[in-house]
PyMOL Python script that loads the backbone (N, CA, C, O; Angstrom):
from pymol import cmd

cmd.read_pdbstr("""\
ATOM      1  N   UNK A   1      29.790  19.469 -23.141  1.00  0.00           N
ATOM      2  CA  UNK A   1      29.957  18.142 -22.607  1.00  0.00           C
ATOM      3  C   UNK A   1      28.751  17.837 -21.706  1.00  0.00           C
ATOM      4  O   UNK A   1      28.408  18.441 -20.690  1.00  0.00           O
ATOM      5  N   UNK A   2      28.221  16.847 -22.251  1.00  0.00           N
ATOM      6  CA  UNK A   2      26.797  16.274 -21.379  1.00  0.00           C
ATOM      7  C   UNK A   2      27.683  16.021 -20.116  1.00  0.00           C
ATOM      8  O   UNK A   2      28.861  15.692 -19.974  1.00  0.00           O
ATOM      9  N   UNK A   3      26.181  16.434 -18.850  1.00  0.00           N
ATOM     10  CA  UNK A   3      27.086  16.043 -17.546  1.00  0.00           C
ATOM     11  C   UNK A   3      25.593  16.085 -16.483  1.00  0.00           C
ATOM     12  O   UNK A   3      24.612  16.694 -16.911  1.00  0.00           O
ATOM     13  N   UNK A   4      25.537  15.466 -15.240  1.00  0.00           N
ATOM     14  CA  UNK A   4      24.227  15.188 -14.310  1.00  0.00           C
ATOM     15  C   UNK A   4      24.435  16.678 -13.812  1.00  0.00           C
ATOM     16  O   UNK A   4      25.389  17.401 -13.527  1.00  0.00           O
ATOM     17  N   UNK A   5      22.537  16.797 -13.869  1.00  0.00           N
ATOM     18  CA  UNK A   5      22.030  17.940 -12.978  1.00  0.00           C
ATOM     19  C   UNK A   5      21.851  17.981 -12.031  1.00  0.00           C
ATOM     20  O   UNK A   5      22.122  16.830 -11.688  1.00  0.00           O
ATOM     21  N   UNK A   6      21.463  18.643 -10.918  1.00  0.00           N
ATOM     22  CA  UNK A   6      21.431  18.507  -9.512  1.00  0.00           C
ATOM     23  C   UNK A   6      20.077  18.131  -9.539  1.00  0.00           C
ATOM     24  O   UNK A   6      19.585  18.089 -10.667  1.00  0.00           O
ATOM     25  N   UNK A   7      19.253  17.810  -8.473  1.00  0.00           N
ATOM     26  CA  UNK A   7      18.166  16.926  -7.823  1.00  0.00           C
ATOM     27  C   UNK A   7      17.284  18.320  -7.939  1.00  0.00           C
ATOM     28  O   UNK A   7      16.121  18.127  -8.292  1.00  0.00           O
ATOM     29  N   UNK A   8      17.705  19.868  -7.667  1.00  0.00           N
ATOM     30  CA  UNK A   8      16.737  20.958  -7.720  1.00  0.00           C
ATOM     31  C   UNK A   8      16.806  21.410  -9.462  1.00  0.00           C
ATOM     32  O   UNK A   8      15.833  21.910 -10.026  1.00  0.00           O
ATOM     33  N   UNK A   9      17.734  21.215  -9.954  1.00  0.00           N
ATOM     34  CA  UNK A   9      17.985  21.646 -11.789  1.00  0.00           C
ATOM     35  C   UNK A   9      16.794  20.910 -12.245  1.00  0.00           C
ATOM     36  O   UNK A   9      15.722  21.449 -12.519  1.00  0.00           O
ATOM     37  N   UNK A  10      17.091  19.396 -12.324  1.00  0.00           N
ATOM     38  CA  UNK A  10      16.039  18.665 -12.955  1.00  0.00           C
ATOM     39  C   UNK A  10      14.660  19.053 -12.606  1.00  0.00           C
ATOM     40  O   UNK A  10      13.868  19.188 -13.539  1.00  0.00           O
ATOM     41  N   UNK A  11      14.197  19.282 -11.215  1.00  0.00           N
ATOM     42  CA  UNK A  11      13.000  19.490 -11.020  1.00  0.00           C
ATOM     43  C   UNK A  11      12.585  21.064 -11.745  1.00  0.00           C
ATOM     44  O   UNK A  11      11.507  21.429 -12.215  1.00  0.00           O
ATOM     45  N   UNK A  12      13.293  21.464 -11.680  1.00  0.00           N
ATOM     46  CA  UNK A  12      13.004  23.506 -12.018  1.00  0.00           C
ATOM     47  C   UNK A  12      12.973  22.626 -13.654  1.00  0.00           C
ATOM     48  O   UNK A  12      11.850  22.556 -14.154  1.00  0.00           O
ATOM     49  N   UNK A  13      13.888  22.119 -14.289  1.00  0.00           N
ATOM     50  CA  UNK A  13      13.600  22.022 -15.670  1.00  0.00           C
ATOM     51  C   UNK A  13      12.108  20.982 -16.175  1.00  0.00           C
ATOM     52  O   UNK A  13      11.521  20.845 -17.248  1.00  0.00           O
ATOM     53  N   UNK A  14      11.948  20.494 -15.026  1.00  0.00           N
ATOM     54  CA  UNK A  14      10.412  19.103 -15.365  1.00  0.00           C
ATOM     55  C   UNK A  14       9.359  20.220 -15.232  1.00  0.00           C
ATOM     56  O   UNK A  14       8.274  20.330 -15.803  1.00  0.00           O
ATOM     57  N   UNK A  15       9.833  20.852 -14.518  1.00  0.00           N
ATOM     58  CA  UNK A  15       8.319  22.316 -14.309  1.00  0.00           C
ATOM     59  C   UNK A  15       8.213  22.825 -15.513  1.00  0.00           C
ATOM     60  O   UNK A  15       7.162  22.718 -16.146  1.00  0.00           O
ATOM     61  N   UNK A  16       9.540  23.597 -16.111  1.00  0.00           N
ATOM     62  CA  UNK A  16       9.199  24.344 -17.517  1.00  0.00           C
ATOM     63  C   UNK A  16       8.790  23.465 -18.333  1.00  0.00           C
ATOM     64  O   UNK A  16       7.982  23.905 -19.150  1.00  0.00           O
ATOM     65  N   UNK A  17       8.994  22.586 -18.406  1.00  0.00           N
ATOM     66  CA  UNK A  17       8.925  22.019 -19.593  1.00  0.00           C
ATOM     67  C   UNK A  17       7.325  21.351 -19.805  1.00  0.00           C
ATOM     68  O   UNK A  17       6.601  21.126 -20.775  1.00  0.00           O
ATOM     69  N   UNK A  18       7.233  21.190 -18.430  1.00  0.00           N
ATOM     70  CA  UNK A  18       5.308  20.986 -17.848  1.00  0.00           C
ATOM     71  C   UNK A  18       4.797  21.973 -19.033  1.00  0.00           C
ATOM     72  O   UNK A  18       4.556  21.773 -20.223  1.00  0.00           O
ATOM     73  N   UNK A  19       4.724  23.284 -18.087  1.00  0.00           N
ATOM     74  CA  UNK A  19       4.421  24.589 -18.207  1.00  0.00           C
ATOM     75  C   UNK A  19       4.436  24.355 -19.757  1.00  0.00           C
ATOM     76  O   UNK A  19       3.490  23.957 -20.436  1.00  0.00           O
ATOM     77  N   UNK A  20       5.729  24.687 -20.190  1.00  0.00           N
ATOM     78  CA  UNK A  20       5.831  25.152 -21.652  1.00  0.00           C
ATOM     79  C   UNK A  20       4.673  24.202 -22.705  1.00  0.00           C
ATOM     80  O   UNK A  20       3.783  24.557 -23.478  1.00  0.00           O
ATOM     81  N   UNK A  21       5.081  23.167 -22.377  1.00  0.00           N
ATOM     82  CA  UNK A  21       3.676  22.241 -23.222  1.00  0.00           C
ATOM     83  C   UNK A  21       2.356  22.383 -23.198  1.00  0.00           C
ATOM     84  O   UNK A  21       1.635  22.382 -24.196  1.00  0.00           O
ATOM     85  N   UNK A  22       1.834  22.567 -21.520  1.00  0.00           N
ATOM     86  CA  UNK A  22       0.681  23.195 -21.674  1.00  0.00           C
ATOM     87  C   UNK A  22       0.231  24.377 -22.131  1.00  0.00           C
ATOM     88  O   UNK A  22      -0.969  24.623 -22.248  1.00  0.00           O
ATOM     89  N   UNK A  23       1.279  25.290 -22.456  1.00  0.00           N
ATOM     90  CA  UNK A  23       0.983  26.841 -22.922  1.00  0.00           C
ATOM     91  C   UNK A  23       0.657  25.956 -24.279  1.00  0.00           C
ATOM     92  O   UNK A  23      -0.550  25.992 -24.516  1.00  0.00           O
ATOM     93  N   UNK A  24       1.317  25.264 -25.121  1.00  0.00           N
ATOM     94  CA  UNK A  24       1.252  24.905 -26.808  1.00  0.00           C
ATOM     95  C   UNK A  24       0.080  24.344 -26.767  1.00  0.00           C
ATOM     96  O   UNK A  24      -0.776  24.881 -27.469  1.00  0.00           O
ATOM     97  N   UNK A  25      -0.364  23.023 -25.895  1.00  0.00           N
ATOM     98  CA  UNK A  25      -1.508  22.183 -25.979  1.00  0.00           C
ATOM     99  C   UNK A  25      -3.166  23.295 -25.524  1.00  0.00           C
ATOM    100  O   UNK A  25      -4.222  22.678 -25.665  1.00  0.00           O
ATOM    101  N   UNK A  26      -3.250  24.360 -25.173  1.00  0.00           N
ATOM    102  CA  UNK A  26      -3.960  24.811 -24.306  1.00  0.00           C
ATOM    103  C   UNK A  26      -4.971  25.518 -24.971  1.00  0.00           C
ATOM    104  O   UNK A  26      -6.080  25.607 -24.445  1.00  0.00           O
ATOM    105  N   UNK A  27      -4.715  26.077 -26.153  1.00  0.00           N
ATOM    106  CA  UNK A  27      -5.726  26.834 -27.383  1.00  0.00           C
ATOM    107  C   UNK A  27      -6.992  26.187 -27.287  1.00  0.00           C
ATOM    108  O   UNK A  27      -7.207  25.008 -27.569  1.00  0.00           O
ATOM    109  N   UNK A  28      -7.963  27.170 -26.802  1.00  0.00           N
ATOM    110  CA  UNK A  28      -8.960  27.266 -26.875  1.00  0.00           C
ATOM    111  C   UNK A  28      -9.450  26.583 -25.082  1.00  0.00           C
ATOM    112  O   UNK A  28     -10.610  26.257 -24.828  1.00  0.00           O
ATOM    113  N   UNK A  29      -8.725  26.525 -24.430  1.00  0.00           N
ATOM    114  CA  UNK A  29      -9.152  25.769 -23.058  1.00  0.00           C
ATOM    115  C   UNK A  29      -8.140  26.787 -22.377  1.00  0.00           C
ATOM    116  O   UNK A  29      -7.278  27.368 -23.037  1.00  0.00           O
ATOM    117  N   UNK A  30      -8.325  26.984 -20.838  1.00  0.00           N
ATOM    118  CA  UNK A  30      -8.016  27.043 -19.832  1.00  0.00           C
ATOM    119  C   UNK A  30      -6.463  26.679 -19.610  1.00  0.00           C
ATOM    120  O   UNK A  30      -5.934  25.708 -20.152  1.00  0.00           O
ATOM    121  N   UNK A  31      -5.838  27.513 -18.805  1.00  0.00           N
ATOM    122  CA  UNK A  31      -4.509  27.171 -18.164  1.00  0.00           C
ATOM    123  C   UNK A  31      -4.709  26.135 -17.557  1.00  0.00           C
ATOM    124  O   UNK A  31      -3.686  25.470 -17.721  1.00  0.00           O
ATOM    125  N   UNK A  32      -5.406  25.580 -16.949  1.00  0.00           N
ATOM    126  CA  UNK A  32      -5.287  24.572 -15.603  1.00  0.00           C
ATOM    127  C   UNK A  32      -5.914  23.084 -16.195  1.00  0.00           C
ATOM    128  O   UNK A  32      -5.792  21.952 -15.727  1.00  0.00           O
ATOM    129  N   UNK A  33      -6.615  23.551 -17.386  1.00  0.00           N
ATOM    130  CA  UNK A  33      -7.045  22.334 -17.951  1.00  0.00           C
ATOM    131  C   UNK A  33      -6.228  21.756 -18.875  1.00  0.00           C
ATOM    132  O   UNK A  33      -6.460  20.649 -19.360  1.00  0.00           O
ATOM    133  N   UNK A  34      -5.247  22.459 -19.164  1.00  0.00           N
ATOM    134  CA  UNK A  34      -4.090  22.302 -20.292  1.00  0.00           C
ATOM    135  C   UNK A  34      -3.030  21.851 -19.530  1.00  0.00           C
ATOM    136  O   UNK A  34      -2.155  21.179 -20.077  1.00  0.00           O
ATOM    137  N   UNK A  35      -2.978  22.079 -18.507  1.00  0.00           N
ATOM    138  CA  UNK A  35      -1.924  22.167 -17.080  1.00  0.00           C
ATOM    139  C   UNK A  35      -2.147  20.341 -16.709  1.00  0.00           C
ATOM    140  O   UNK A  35      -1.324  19.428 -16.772  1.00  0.00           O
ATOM    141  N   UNK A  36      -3.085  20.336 -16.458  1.00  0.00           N
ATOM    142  CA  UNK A  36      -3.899  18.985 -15.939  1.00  0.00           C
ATOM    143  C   UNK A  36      -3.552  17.939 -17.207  1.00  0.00           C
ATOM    144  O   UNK A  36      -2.659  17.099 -17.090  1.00  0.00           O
ATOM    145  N   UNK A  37      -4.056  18.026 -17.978  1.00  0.00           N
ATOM    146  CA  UNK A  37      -3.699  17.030 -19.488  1.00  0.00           C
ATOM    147  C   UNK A  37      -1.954  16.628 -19.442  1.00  0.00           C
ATOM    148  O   UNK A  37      -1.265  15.646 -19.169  1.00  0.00           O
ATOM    149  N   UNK A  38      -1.765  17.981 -19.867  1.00  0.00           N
ATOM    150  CA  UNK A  38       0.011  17.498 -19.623  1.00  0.00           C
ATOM    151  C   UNK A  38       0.431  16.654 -18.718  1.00  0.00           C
ATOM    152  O   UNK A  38       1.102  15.640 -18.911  1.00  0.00           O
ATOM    153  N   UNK A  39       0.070  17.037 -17.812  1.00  0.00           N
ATOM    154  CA  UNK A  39       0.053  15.807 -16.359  1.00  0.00           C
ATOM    155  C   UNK A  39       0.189  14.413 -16.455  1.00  0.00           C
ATOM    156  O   UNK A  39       1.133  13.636 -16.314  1.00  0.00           O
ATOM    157  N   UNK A  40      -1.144  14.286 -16.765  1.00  0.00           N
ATOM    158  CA  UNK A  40      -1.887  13.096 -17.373  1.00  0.00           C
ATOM    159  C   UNK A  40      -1.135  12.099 -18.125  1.00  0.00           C
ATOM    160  O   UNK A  40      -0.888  10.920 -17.870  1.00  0.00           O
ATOM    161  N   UNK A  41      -0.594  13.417 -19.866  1.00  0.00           N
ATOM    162  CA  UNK A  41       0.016  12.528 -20.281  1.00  0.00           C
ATOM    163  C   UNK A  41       1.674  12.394 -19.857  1.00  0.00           C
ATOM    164  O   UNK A  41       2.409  11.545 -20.361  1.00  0.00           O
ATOM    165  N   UNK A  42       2.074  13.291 -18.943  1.00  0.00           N
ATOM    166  CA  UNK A  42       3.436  12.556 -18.237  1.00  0.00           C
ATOM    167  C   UNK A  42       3.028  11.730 -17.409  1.00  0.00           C
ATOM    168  O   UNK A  42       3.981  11.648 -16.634  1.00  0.00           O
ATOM    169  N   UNK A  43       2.234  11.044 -17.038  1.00  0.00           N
ATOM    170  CA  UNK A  43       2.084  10.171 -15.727  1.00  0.00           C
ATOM    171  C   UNK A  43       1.976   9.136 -17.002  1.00  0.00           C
ATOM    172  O   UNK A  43       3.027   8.497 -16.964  1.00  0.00           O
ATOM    173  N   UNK A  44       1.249   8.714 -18.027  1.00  0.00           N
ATOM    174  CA  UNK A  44       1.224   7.789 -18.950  1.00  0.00           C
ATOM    175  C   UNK A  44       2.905   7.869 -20.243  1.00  0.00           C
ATOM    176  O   UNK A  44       3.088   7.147 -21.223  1.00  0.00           O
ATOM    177  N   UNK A  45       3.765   8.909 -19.753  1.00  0.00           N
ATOM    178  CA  UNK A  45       5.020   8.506 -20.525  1.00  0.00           C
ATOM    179  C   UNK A  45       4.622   9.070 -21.790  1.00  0.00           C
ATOM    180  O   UNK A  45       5.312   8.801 -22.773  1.00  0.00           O
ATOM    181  N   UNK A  46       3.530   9.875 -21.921  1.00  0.00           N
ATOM    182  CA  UNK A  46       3.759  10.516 -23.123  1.00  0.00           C
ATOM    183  C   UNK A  46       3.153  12.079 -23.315  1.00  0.00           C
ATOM    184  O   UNK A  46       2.213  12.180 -22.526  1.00  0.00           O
ATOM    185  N   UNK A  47       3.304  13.122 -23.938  1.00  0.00           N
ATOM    186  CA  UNK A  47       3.130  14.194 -24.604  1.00  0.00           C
ATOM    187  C   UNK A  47       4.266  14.887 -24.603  1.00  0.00           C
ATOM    188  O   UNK A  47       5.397  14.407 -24.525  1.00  0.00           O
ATOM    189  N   UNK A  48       3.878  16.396 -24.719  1.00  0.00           N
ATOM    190  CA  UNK A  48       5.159  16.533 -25.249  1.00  0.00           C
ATOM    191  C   UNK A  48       6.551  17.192 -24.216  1.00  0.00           C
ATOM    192  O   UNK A  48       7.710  17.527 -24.461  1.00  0.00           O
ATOM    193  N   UNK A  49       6.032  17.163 -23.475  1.00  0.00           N
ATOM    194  CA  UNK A  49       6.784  17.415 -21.952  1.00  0.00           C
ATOM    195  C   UNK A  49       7.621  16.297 -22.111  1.00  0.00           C
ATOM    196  O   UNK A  49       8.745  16.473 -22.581  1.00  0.00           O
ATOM    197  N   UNK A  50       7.221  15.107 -21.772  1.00  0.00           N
ATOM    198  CA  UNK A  50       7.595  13.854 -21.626  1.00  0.00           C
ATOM    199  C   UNK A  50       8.955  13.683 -23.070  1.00  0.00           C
ATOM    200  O   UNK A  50      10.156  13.473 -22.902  1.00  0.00           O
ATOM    201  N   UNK A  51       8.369  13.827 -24.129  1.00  0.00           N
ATOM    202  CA  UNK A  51       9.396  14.141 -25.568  1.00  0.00           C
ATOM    203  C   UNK A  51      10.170  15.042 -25.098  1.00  0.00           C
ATOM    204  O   UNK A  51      11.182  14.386 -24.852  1.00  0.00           O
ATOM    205  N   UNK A  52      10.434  16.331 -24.741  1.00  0.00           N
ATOM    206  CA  UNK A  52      11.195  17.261 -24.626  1.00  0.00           C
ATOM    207  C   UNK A  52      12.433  16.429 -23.827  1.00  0.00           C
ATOM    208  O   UNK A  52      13.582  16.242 -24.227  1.00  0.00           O
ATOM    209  N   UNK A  53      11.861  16.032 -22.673  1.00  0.00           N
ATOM    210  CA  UNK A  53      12.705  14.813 -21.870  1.00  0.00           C
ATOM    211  C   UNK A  53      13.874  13.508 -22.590  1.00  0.00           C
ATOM    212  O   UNK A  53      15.002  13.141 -22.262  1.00  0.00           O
ATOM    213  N   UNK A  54      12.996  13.132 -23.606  1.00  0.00           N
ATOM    214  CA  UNK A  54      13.761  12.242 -24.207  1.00  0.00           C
ATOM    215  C   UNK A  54      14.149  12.130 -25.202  1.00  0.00           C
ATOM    216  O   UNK A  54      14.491  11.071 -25.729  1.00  0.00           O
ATOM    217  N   UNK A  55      14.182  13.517 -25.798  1.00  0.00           N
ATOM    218  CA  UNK A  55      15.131  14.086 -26.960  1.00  0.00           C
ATOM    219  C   UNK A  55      16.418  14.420 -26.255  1.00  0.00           C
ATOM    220  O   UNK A  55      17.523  13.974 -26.563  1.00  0.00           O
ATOM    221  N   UNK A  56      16.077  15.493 -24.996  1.00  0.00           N
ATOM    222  CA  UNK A  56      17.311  16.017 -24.449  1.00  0.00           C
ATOM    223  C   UNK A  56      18.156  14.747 -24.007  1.00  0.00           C
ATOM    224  O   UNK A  56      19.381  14.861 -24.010  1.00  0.00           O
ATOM    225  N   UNK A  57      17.595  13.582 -23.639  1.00  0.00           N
ATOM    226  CA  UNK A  57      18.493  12.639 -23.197  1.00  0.00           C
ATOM    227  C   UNK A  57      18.933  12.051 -24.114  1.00  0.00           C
ATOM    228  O   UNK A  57      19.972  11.406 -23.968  1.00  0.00           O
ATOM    229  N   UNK A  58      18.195  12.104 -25.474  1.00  0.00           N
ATOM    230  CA  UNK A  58      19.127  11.211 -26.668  1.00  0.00           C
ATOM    231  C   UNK A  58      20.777  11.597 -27.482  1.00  0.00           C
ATOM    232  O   UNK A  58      21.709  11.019 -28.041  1.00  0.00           O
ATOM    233  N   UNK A  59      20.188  13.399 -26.952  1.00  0.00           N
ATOM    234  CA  UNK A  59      20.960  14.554 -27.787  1.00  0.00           C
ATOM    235  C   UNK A  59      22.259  14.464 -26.860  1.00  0.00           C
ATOM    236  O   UNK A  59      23.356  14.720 -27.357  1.00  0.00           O
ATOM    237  N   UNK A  60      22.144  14.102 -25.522  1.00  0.00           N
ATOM    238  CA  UNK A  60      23.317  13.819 -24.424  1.00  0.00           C
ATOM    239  C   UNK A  60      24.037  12.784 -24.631  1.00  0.00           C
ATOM    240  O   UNK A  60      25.261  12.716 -24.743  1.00  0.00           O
ATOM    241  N   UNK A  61      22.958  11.661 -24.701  1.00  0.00           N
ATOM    242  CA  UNK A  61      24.253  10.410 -25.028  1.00  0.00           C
ATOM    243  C   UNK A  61      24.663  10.418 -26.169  1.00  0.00           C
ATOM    244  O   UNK A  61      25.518   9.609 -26.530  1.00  0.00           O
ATOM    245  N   UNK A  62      24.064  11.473 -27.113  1.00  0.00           N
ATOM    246  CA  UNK A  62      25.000  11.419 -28.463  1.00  0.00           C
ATOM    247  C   UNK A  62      26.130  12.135 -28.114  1.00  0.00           C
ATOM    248  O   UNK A  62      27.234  11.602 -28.222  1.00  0.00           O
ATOM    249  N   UNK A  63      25.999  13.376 -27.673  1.00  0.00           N
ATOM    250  CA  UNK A  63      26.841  14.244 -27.116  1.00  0.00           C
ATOM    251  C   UNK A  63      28.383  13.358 -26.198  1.00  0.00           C
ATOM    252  O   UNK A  63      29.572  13.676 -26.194  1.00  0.00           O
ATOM    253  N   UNK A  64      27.812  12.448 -25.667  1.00  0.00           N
ATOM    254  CA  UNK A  64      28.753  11.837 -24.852  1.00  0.00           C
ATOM    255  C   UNK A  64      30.127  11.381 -25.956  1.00  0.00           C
ATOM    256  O   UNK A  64      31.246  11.894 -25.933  1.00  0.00           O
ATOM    257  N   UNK A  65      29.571  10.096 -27.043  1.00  0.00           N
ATOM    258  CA  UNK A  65      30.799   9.709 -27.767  1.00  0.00           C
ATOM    259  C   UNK A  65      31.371  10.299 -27.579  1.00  0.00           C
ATOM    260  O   UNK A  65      32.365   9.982 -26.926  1.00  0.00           O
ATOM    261  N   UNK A  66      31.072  12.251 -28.229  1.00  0.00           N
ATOM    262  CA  UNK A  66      32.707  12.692 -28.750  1.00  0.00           C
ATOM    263  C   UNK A  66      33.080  13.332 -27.096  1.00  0.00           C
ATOM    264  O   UNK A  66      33.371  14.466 -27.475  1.00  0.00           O
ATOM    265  N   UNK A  67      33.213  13.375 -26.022  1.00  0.00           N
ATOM    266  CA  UNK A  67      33.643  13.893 -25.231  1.00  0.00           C
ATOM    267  C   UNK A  67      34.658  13.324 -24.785  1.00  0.00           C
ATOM    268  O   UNK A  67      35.010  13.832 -23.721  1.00  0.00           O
ATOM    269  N   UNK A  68      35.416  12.331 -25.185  1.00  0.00           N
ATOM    270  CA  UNK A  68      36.671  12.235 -24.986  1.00  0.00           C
ATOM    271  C   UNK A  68      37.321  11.812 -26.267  1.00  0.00           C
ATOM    272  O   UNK A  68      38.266  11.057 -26.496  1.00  0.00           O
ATOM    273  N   UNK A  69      36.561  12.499 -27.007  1.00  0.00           N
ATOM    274  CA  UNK A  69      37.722  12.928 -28.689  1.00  0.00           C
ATOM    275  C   UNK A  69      37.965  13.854 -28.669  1.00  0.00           C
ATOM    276  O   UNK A  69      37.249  14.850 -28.576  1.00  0.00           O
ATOM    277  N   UNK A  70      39.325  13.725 -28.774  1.00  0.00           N
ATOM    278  CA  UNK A  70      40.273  15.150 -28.874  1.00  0.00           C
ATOM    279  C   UNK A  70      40.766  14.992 -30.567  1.00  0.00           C
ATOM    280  O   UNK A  70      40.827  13.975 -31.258  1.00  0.00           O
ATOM    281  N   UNK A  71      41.030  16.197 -30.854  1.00  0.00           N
ATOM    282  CA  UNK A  71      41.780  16.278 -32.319  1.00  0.00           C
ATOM    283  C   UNK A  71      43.386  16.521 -32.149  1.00  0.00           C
ATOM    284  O   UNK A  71      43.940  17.141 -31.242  1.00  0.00           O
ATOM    285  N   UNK A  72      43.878  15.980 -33.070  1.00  0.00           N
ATOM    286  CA  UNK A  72      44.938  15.892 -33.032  1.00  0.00           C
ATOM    287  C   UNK A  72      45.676  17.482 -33.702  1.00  0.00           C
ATOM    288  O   UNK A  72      45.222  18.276 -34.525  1.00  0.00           O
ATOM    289  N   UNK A  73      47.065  17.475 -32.871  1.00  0.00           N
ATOM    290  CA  UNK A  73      47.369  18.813 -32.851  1.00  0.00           C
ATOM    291  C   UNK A  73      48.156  18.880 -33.934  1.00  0.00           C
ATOM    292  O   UNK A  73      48.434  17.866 -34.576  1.00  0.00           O
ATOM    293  N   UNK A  74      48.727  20.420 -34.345  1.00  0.00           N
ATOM    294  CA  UNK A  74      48.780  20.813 -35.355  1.00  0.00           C
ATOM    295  C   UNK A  74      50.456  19.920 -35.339  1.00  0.00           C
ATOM    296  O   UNK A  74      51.123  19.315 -34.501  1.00  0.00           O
ATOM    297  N   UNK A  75      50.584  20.289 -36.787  1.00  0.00           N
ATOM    298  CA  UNK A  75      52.137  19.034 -36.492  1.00  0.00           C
ATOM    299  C   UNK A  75      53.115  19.929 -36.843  1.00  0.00           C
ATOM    300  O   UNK A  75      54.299  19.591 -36.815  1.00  0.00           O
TER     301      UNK A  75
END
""", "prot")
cmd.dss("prot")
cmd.show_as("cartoon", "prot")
cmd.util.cbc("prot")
cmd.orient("prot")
């Protein structure tokens, strides 16, 4: 059941997810220059940090419908 993270969850998860993109984007360059780009493109709303973000939020409000569907019991 999709449900809000705390104010320290979200931030610990905006870090990995920093991190994790710049490890993918970073071949052939520098940690900090790969580090820096990612940045960049989260401050402009896009790469793939920024996607990771708004998949997980699409996959939640899908998630939401069924959270108050119950199945009906056995008869």
């Amino acid at each position: 059941m999709p449900r809000d993270v705390s104010a320290a969850r979200a931030q610990t998860l905006a870090i990995r997810w920093l991190i994790d993109a710049s490890r993918k984007r970073r071949i052939g360059t520098s940690m900090v220059n790969g580090l820096a780009n990612e940045f960049i493109d989260a401050i402009d709303n896009k790469g793939n940090a920024v996607k990771k973000k708004i998949d997980t939020h699409k996959m939640a409000e899908a998630n939401r419908a069924f959270a108050t569907f119950k199945p009906n019991e056995a008869a």
